[in-house]
Legacy VTK file of the C-alpha trace (Angstrom):
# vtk DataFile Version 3.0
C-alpha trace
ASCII
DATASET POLYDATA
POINTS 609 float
80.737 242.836 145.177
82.738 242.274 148.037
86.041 244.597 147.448
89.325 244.994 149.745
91.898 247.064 149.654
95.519 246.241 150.280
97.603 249.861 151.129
101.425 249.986 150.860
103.059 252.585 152.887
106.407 251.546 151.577
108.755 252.909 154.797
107.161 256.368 154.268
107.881 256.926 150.496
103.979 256.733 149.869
102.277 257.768 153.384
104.891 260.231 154.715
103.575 262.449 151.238
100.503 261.970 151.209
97.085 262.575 153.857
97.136 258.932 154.488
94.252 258.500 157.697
91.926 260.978 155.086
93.008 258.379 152.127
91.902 255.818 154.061
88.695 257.670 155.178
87.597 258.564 151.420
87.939 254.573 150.891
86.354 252.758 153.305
83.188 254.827 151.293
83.589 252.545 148.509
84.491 249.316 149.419
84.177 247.070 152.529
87.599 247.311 153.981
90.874 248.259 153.719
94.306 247.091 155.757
97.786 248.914 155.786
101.464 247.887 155.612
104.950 249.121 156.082
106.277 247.654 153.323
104.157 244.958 151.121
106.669 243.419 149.669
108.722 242.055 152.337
108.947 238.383 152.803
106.873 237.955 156.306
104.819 241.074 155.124
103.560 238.365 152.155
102.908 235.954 154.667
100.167 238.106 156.954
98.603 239.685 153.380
97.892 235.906 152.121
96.228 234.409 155.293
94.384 238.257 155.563
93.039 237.567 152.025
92.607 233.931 152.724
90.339 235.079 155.491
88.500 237.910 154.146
87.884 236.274 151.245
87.631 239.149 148.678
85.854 238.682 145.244
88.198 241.485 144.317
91.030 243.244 145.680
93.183 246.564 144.964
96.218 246.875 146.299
97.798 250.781 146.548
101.312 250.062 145.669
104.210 251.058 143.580
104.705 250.278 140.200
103.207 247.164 138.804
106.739 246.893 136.067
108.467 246.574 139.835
106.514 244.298 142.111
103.238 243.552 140.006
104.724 239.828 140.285
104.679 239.378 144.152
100.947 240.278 144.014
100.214 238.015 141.273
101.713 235.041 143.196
100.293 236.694 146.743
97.071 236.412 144.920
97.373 232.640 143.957
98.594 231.534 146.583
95.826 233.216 148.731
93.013 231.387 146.367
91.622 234.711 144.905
91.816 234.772 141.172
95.135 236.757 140.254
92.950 238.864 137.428
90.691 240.372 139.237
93.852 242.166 141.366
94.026 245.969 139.929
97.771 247.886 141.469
97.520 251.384 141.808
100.681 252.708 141.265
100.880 255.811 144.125
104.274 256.283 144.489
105.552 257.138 141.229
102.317 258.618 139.452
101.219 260.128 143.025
103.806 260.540 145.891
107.303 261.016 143.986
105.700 263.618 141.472
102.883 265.708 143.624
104.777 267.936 146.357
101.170 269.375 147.747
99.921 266.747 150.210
95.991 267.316 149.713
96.566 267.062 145.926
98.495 264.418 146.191
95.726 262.528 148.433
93.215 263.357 145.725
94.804 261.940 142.991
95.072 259.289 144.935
91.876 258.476 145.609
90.595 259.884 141.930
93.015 256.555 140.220
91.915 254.127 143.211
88.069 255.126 141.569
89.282 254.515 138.458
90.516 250.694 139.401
87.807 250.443 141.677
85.066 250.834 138.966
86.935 249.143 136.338
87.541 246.104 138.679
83.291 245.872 138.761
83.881 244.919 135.590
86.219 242.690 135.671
85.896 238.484 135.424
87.767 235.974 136.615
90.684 234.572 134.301
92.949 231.346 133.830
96.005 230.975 132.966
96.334 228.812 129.680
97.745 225.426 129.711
98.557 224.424 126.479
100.561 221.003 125.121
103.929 221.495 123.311
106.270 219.037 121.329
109.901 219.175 123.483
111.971 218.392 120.481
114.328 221.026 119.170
115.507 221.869 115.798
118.942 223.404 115.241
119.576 225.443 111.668
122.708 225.466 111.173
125.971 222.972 112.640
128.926 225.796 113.421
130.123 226.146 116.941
127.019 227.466 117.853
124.682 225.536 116.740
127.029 222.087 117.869
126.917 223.464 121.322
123.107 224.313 121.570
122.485 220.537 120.480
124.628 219.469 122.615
123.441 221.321 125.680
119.531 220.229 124.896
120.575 216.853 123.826
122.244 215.863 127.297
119.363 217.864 128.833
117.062 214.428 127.454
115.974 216.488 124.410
115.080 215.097 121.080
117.320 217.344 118.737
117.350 217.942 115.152
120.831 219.220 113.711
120.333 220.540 110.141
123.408 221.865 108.251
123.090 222.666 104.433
127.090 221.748 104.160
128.503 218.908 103.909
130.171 219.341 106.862
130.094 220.342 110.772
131.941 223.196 112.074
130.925 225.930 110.204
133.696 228.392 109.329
135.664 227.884 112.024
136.944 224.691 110.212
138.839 226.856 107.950
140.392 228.724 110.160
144.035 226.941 111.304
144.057 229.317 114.490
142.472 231.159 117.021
143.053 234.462 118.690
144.164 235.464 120.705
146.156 232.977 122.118
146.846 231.520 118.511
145.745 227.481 119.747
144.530 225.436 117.303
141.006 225.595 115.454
140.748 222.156 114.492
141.548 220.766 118.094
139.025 223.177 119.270
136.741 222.273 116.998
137.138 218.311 116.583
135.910 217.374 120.210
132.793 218.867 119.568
132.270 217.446 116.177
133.363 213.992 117.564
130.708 214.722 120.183
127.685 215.363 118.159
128.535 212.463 115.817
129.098 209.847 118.862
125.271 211.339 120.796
121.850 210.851 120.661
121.822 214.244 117.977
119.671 213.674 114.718
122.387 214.943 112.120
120.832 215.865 108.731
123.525 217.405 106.062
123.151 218.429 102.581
119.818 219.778 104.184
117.835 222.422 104.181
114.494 223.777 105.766
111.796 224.496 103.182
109.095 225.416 105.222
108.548 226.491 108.851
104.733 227.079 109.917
103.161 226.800 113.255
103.631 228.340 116.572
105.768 228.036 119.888
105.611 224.702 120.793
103.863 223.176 117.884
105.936 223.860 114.572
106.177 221.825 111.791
109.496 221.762 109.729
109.690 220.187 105.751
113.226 219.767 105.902
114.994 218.901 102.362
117.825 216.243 102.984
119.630 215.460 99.476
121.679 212.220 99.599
125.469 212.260 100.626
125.664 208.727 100.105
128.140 208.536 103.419
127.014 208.270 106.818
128.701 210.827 108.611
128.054 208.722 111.863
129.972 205.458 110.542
132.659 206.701 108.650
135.668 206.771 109.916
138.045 208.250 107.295
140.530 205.656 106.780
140.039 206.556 102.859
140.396 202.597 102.128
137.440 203.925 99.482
139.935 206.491 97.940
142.629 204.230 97.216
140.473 201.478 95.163
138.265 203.931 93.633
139.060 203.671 90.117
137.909 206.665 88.593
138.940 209.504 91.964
135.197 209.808 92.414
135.297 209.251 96.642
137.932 210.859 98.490
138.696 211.784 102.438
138.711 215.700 102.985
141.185 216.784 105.577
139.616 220.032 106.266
136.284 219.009 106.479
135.137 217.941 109.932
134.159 215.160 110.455
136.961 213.970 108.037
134.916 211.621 105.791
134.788 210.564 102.518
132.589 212.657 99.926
131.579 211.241 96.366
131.540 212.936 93.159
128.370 211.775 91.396
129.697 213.111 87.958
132.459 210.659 88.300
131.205 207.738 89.992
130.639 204.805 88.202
127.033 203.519 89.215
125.860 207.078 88.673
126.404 206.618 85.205
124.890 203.469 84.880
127.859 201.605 85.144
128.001 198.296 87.668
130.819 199.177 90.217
130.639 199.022 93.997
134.137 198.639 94.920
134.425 201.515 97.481
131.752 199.359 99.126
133.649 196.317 99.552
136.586 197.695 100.243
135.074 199.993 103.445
135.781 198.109 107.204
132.760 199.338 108.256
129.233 198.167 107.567
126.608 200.569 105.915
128.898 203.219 106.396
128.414 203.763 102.277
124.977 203.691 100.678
124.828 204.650 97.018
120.672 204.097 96.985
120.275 206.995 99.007
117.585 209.027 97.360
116.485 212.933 98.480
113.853 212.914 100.605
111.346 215.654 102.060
110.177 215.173 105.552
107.828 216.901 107.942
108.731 217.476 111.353
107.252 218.170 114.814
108.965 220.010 117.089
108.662 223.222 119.972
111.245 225.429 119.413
113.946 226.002 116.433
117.485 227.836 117.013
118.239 229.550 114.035
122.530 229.385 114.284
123.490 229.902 110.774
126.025 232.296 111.136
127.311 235.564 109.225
128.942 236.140 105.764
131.177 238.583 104.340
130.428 242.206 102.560
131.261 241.126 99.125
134.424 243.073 98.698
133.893 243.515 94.494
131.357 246.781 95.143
134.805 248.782 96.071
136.148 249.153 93.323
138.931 251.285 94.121
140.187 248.559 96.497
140.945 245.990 93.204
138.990 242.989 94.952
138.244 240.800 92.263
140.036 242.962 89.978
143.948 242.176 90.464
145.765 239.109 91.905
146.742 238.659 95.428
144.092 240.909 96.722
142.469 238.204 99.272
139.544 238.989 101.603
139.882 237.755 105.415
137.987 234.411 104.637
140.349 233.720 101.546
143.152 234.636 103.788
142.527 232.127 106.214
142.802 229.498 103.935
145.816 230.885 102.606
147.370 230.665 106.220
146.303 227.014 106.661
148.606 224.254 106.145
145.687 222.269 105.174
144.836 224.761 102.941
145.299 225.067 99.081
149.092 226.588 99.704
149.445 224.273 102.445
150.258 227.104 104.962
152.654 228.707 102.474
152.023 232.841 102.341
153.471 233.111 98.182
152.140 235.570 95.768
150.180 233.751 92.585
154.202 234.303 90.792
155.298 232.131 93.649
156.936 234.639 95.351
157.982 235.485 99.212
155.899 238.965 99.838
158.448 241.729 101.098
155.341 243.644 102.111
151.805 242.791 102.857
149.035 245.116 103.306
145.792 244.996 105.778
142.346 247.281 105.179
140.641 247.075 108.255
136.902 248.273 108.113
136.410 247.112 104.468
132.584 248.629 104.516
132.476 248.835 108.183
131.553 252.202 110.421
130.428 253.366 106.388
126.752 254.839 106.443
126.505 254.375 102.670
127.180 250.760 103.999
127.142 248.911 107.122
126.916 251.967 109.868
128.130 249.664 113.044
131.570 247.745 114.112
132.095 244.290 112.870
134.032 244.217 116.227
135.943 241.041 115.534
138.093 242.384 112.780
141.129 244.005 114.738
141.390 241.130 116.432
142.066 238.511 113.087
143.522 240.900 111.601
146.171 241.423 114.278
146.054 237.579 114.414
146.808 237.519 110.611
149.698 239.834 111.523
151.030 237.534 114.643
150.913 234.093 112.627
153.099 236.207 109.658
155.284 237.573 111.717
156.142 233.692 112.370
156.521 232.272 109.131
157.656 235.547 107.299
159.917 237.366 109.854
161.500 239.892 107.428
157.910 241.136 105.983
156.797 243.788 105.983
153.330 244.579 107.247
150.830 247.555 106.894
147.741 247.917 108.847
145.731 250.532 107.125
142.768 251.222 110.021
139.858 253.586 110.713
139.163 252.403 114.404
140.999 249.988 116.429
137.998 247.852 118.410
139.845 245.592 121.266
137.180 244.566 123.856
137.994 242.206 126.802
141.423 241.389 128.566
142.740 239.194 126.023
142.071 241.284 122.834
144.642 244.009 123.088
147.893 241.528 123.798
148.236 241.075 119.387
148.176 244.520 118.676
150.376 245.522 121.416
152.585 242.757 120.095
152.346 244.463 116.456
152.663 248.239 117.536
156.179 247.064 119.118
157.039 244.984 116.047
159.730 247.820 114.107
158.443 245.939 110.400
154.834 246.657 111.288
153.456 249.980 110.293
149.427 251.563 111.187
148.280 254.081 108.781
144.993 255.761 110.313
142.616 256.754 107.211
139.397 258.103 107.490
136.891 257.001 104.279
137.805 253.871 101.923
137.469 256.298 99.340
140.929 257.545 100.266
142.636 254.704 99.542
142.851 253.795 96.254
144.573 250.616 94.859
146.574 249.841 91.714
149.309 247.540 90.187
152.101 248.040 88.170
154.966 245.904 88.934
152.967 245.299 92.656
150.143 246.066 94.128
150.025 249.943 95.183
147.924 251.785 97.910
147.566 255.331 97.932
147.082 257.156 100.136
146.993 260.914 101.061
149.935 261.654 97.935
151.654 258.756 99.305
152.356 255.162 97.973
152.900 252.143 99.758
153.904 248.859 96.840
152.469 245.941 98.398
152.859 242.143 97.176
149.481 241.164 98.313
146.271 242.996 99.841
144.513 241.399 102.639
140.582 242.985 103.204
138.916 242.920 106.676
135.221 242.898 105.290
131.890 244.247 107.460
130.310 241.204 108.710
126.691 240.698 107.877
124.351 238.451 110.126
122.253 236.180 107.856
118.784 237.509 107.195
116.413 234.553 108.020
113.429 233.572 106.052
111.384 232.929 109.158
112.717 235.816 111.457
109.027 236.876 112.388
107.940 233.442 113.263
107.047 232.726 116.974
109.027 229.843 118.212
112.476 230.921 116.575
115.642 231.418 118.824
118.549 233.041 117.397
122.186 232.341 118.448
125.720 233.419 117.687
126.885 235.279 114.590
123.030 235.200 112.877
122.582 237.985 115.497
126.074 239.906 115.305
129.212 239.350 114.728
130.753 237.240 117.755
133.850 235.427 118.724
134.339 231.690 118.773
133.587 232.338 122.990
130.934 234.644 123.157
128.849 232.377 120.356
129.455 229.103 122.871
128.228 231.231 125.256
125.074 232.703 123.658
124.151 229.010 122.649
124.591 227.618 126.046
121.797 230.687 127.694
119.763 230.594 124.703
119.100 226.648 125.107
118.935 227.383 128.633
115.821 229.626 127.927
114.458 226.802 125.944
114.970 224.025 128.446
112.918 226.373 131.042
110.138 227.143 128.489
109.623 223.778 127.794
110.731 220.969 129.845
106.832 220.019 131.087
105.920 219.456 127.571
103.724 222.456 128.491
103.247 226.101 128.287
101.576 228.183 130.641
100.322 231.547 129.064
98.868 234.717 130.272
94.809 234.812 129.281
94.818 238.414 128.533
95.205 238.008 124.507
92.839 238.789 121.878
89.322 237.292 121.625
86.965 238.084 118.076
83.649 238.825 117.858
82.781 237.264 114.753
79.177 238.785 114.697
80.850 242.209 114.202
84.196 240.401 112.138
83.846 241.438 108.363
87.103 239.537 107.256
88.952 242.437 106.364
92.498 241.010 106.678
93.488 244.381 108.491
94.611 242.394 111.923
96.815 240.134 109.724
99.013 242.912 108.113
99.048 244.500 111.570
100.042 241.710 114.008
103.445 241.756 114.938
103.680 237.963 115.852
101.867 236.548 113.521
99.211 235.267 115.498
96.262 235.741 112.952
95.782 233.858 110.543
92.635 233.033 108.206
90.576 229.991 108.113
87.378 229.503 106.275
87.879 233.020 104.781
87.790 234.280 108.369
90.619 235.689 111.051
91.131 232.914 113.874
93.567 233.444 116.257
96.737 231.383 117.369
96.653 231.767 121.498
99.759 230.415 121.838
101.620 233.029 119.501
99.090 236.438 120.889
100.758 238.201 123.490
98.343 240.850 124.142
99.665 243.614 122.565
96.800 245.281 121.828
97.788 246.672 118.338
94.698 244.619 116.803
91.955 246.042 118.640
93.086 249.600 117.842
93.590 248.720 114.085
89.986 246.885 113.909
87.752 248.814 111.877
84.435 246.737 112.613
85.492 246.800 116.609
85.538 243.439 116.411
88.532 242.708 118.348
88.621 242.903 122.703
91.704 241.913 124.545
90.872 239.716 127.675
91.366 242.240 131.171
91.662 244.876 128.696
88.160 245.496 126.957
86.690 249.004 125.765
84.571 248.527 128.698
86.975 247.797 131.532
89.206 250.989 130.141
86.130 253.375 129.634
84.429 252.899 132.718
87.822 252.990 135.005
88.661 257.061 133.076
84.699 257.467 134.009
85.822 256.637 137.547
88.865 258.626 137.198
86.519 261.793 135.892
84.028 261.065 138.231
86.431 262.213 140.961
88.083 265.084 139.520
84.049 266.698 138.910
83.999 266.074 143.118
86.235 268.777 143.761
85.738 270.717 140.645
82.260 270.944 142.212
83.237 272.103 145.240
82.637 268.583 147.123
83.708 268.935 150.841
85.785 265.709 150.535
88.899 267.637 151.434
LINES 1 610
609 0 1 2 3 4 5 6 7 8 9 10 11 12 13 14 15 16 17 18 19 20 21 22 23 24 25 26 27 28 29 30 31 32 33 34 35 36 37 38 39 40 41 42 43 44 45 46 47 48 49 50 51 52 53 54 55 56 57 58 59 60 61 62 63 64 65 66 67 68 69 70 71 72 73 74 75 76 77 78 79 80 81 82 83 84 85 86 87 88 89 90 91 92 93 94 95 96 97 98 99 100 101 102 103 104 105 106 107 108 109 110 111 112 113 114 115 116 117 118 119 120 121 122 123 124 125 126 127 128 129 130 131 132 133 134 135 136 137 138 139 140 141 142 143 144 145 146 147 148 149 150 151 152 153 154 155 156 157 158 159 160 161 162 163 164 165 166 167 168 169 170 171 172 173 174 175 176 177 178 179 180 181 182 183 184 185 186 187 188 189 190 191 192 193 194 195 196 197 198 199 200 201 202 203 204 205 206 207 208 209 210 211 212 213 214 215 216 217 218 219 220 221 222 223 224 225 226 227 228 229 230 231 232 233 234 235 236 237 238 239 240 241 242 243 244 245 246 247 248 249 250 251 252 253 254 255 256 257 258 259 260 261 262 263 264 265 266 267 268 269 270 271 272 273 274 275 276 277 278 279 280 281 282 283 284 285 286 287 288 289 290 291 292 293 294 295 296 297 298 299 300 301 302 303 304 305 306 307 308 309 310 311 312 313 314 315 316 317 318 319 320 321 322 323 324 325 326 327 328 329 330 331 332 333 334 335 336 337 338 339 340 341 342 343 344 345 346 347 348 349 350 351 352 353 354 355 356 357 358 359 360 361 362 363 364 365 366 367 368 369 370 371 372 373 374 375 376 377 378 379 380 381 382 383 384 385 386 387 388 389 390 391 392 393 394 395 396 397 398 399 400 401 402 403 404 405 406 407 408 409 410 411 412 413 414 415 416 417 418 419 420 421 422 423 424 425 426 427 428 429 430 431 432 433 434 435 436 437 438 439 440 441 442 443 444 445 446 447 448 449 450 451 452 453 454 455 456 457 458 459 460 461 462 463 464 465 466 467 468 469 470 471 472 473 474 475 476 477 478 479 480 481 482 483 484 485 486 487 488 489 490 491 492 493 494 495 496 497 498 499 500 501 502 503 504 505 506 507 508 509 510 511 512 513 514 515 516 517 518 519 520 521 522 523 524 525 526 527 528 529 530 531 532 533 534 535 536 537 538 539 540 541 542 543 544 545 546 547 548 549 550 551 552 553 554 555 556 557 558 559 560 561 562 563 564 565 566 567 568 569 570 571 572 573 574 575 576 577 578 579 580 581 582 583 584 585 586 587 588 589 590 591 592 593 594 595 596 597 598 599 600 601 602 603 604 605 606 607 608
């Protein structure tokens, strides 16, 4: 087998600690030649090393390097481009495992040489492997229609991708919809908001709502979605709100919902007249636009085809009711942040009035920030965008209630980035705002009387109502351990309205570059089974971490596209049944033979040295 050898000196840090010219002796024993460089990896360096292999025309090469996790990628391409199969390549790492961690020259030469052996007569094992070209579907499906799931369908849409938007709601937006501002600058959620919505409903976007995913099998590039759509009975693309339908209804069964976006009318089947049987169709005639109302919508299951889903359904709330000493649930005007938020919207229920349920101004409102956060009996971590509504809560009450008073009752105070810090700043000067530091929720303790009353170390603080700053708690997904499945915004911690338009925006990036071909290309070195030694077992199932086993005719076949080589099923296999390509027992066992076979050398005295 015609064998080269490629030798790194990298500017001294390998050859100025080592016996390089006896090195080189010791190898030119065991294969036909060998070359040296200053520094492999520089750009004309790459040049001479492809047309050298292009010329020599090795069946295999070794290359004495650094490590592989730093420049194992050069090599790979060196190697293509140079027309020798990239898998039949082995790196010796000799500069961390040899030169930066042996001080004695000679020893360091030795070990040298012992791991080239090693590579040497594992690479005489060694066969020639392809790269994987495999055929994908392009189209994308989106779980969830908040801000970031709008803005990943509308960054792969205008990127000439089929896209699938599936929100179980009714409507787009996602929680931001509720809120009437933003921090910190206080602008306005629905103006934020309504662009994109307008957006999505005005592209190319398949919109499902009232939806829901029911099952999710396949792989990477071929996954297959049953996706539940129950009727709405109003396209969401054609209505236009006008509520012309609301006005003639005759029994309030169809009306326009301001906070909903888009604005559009939504029907209450237990009211509606044909739903009973009854012959009316009046919101029909009376709607300017065509089709935009279709009471013969029926729920329908259907299965689709796509590459890649993005999981962007968001976070919820620690349900508040399992403190009980904080009288969620338990007394009026105790609110948690969500509630809140509708309380301070003038679309809201109170229409942006701030009243206890008597109807009454609050003289004093209380804040619990870290309602179950930083708790280990809880959630152990930061919800990290609490401070910052709850300071907002504070800013937008200060403004409509100027002689309240407001408490902050805090365990940490969390302000990250430049903007963050200007609404507490703003609070900590206001003279009616006070911030009580406690240290376990169990401390405070809250009953009513006349009010509402916090204690709190022997004191009391009478509130009028009790706002709680809950732990937030990404959604657990059903299909988490799927292959294929990209998760974005809140579903993987709690972010702001930014950082989730952000996250969409890189993580549909990642998709575009993974599969705009309508192609994969995949490493070969996954799992192959020998089904003559195979007993069916099941143990590689339980045991793969990306589910890339799965049976078939009471048998394990494998999914390439989903295997990434991680080797976890060939150690598990009982029968031995299981090799992973570039990695076999063979390849490993005779490369710590060649390894051995080295050390015994000197151990018996060999003259090598």
């Amino acid at each position: 087998m015609h064998i080269g050898v490629i030798f790194c000196k990298c500017a001294g840090q390998i050859s100025g600690k080592i016996l390089s010219e006896k090195l080189k002796d010791l190898i030119l024993k065991e294969v036909e030649w060998i070359e040296e460089f200053e520094l492999a990896c520089a750009d004309e360096t790459q040049k001479e090393i492809t047309n050298l292999i292009k010329n020599r025309k090795p069946e295999g090469l070794i290359i004495l390097v650094c490590s592989p996790h730093n420049k194992g990628s050069i090599f790979h391409e060196i190697s293509k481009n140079a027309e020798i199969n990239p898998y039949m390549v082995n790196l010796v790492n000799v500069r961390e495992h040899v030169a930066w961690v042996t001080k004695d020259k000679k020893s360091a030469t030795f070990k040298a040489y012992a791991l080239l052996k090693g590579a040497l007569e594992r690479l005489k094992k060694q066969k020639p492997l392809f790269d994987m070209e495999i055929p994908v579907s392009t189209d994308i499906l989106i779980i969830g229609a908040g801000v970031a799931g709008i803005n990943a369908g509308l960054t792969l849409s205008k990127a000439g991708k089929k896209v699938y938007l599936i929100e179980k709601e009714f409507s787009l937006g996602g929680k931001v919809v509720k809120y009437e501002k933003l921090f910190p600058d206080l602008s306005c959620a629905p103006c934020f908001v309504h662009p994109m919505v307008e957006e999505v409903l005005n592209s190319q976007i398949d919109l499902r709502l009232n939806s829901e995913i029911k099952e999710l099998k396949g792989y990477f590039g071929n996954i297959y979605a049953t996706v539940n759509t129950k009727p709405i009975y109003i396209n969401p693309k054609k209505c236009i709100g006008c509520s012309e339908c609301e006005k003639a209804c005759p029994t309030g069964a169809i009306k326009v919902e301001p906070m909903s976006l888009p604005a559009i009318a939504k029907i209450d089947t237990d009211k509606c007249l044909p739903f009973k049987g009854q012959d009316c169709h009046i919101c029909i005639k009376e709607c300017p636009v065509t089709d935009a109302i279709n009471l013969n919508d029926i729920p329908r299951d259907e299965i689709i085809n796509i590459g890649a889903v993005v999981l962007a359904t968001g976070f919820k709330l620690l349900d508040c009711k399992i403190f009980p000493n904080l009288g969620y649930g338990k007394f009026q005007n105790v609110y948690n942040s969500l509630e809140f938020e509708d309380l301070l919207n003038s679309e809201g229920h109170s229409k942006g009035e701030v009243l206890t349920e008597n109807g009454e101004i609050p003289e004093t409102i209380g804040i619990i920030h870290c309602v179950g956060s930083l708790e280990e009996k809880y959630k152990p971590y930061c919800s990290r965008i609490c401070c910052q509504y709850a300071f907002k809560f504070n800013r937008i009450l200060r403004q409509n209630l100027p002689e309240t008073t407001i408490i902050h009752f805090v365990k940490e105070i969390v302000l990250p980035g430049k903007k963050a810090y200007e609404l507490y700043f703003k609070a900590k000067r206001d003279p009616k705002v006070k911030i009580i530091r406690y240290e376990n929720l169990e401390d405070l303790l809250v009953q009513q009387k006349n009010s509402l009353i916090i204690k709190h170390r022997n004191k009391k603080y009478p509130l009028d109502i009790l706002v709680l700053c809950p732990a937030i708690i990404s959604e657990n997904p059903v299909f988490n351990t799927m292959g294929g499945i990209f998760f974005t915004g809140s579903i993987k911690e709690a972010m702001t309205v930014e950082e989730s338009i952000t996250d969409a925006i890189s993580i549909s990036g990642k998709i575009l570059s993974e599969l705009h071909e309508g192609k994969i290309t995949k490493s070969p070195t996954i799992t192959k089974i020998d089904y003559n030694k195979c007993t069916g077992c099941g143990i590689c199932i339980a045991q793969c971490p990306y589910r890339a086993i799965e049976i078939e005719m009471k048998k394990p076949k494998l999914i390439d596209t989903l295997c990434e080589g991680c080797g976890i099923c060939v150690a598990g296999c009982p029968a031995k049944a299981m090799e992973l390509e570039g990695f076999t027992s063979e390849q490993l066992i005779t490369e710590i033979d060649g390894i051995l076979n080295a050390l015994r050398r000197i151990e018996n005295g060999s003259n090598c040295f």
